[in-house]
C-alpha positions in Angstrom: -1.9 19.6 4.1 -1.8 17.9 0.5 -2.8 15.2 -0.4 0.9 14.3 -2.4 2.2 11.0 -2.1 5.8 11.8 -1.0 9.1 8.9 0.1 10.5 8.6 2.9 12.5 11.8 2.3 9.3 14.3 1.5 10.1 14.2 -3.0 6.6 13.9 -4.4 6.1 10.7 -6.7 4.5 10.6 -9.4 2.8 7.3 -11.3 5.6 5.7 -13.5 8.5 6.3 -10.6 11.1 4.4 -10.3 12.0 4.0 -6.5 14.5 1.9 -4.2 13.8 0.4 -0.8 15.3 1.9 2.2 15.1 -1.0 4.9 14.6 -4.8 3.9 11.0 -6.2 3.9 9.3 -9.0 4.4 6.3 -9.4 2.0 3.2 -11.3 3.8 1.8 -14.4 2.7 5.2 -15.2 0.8 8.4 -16.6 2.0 10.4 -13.5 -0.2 11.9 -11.0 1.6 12.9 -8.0 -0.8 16.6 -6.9 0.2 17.4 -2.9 0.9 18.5 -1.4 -2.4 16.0 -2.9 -5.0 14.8 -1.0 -7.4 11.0 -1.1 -8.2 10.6 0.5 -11.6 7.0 2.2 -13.1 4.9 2.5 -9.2 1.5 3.5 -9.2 -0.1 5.5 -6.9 -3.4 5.2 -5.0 -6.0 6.6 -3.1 -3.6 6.6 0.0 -0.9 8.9 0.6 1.4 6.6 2.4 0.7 3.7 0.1 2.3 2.7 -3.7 1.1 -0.4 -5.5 3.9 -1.7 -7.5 5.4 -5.5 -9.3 8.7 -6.8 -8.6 10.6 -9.9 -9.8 9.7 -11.7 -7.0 5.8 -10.8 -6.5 3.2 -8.9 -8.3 0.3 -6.8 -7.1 2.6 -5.4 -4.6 1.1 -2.5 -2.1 4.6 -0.7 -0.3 4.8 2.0 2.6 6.1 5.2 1.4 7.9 5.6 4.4 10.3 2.7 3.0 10.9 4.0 -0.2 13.5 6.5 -1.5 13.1 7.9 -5.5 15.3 6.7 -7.6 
């Protein structure tokens, strides 16, 4: 096993990635809910394999499961 960080469909990603949500989400501690489709633009990765940090429109210092991500 690797230690990639791959979406939902096994493509690696890489920092700088551009990806789009697979399944709508509701973001804890906020009343946003970020709609299936939305592209997040320039991800970074972290220590975890399952886990992207990322910024949206709508909230900043955002930490997204891989498994709901598709690259873009």
């Amino acid at each position: 096993m690797t230690d990639e960080t791959r979406d939902s469909n096994g493509t690696i990603l890489n920092d700088g990635d551009s990806v789009t949500l697979i399944k709508d989400l509701k973001v804890k501690g906020t009343s946003e809910t970020l709609k299936r489709g939305t592209l997040v633009k320039n991800i970074r990765l972290t220590g975890d394999t399952g886990e992207i940090e990322c910024n949206t429109k709508q909230v900043k210092g955002l930490v997204l499961k891989t498994a709901f991500l598709k690259k873009a």
